[in-house]
N, C-alpha and C positions, 0 to 999 in steps of 0.2 A: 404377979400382976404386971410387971415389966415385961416377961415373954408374952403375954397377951398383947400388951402396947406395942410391943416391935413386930407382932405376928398383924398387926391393923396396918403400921407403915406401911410393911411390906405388901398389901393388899391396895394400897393405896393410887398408884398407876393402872393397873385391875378395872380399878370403881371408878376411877376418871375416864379410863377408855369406856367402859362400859355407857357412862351417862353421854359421854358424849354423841353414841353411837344411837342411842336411845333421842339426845335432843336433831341430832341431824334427821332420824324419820320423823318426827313432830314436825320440823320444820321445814321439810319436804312438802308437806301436806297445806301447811299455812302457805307456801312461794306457788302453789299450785293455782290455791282460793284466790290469794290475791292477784297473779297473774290472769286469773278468768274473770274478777270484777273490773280490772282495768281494762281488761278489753272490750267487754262491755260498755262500759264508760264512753269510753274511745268512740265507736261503734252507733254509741247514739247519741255523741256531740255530732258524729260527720252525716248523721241522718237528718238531723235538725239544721246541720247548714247547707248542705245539699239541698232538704227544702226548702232554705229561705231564700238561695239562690235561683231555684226553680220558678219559684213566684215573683221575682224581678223581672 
């Protein structure tokens, strides 16, 4: 049982690079979304003041 336990340590840098590599394209994908809603946003704050300056 103990070689089995130190055979999981040793694995254990392995599974952390792994997930981590794994959580960086996840969150690739969410800094994408989010960067394209905010532009959005952005976009049609300056639309709506644009027209309300238009109309002055």
């Amino acid at each position: 049982m103990k070689r089995i336990y130190e055979q999981i340590i040793d694995l254990r840098p392995a599974w952390i690079g792994t997930a981590g590599t794994g959580a960086t394209a996840i969150l690739d994908g969410v800094n994408a979304a989010v960067g394209i809603l905010v532009g959005l946003a952005t976009l049609t704050y300056l639309i709506i003041r644009i027209r309300k300056e238009l109309k002055k």
